[in-house]
N, C-alpha and C positions, 0 to 999 in steps of 0.2 A: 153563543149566548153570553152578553156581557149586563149584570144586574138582572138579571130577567128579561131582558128585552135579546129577540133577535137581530143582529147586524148582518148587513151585506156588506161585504167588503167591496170598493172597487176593483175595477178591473187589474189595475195596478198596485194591489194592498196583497199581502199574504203574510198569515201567520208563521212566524220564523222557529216562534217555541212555543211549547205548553207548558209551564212548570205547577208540578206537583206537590214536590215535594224541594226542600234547602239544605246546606249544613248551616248551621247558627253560626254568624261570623264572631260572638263576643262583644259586641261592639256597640251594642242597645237598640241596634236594626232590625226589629222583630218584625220581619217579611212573613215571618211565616202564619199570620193572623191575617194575612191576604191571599192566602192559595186556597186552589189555584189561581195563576195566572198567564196571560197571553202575551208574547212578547210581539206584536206585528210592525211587519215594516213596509214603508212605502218610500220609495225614490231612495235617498240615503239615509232618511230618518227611521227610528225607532221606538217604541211605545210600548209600556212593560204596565199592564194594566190588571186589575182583579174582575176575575169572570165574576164573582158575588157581587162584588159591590159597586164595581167601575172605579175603584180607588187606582190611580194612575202611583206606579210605584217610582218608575223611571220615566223619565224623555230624553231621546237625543235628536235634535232636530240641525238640519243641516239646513243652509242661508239658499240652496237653490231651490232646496223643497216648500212651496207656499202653502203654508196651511194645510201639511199632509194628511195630518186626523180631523180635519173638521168635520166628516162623517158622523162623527162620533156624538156628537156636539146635540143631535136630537135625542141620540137613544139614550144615552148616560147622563142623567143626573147630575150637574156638579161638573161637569166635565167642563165646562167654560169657564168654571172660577179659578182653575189651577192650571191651566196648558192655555188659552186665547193670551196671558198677559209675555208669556214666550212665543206665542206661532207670529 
């Protein structure tokens, strides 16, 4: 469940982490006002996103990967205004 809404993953997507819980790095990066979250990866890309809100915390997207989370893109809110202007 990401925002309330249920995701299927593809067949080729899986969740790498669950994060619960951080240490606070000091550094003004208040992650933790977004846990939990899901770290999922597809192909070489990776996508560190909040199961509450669908706030995308990280992206690492790799150049062979086309548009790995576009999945994502119906169930999450918001989600094309902050990752479509990278994929």
């Amino acid at each position: 469940m990401i925002a309330d809404k249920k995701i299927t993953l593809p067949d080729d997507a899986y969740v790498k982490a669950y994060i619960v819980a951080v240490t606070p790095s000091g550094q003004g990066d208040d992650v933790s006002r977004h846990l939990p979250y899901y770290v999922i990866a597809r192909g070489n890309s990776t996508i560190a996103i909040s199961a509450n809100t669908g706030y995308v915390l990280n992206l690492n997207l790799d150049a062979s990967d086309h548009k790995p989370f576009d999945f994502l893109k119906e169930a999450v809110n918001g989600y094309l205004d902050g990752v479509s202007r990278l994929e």
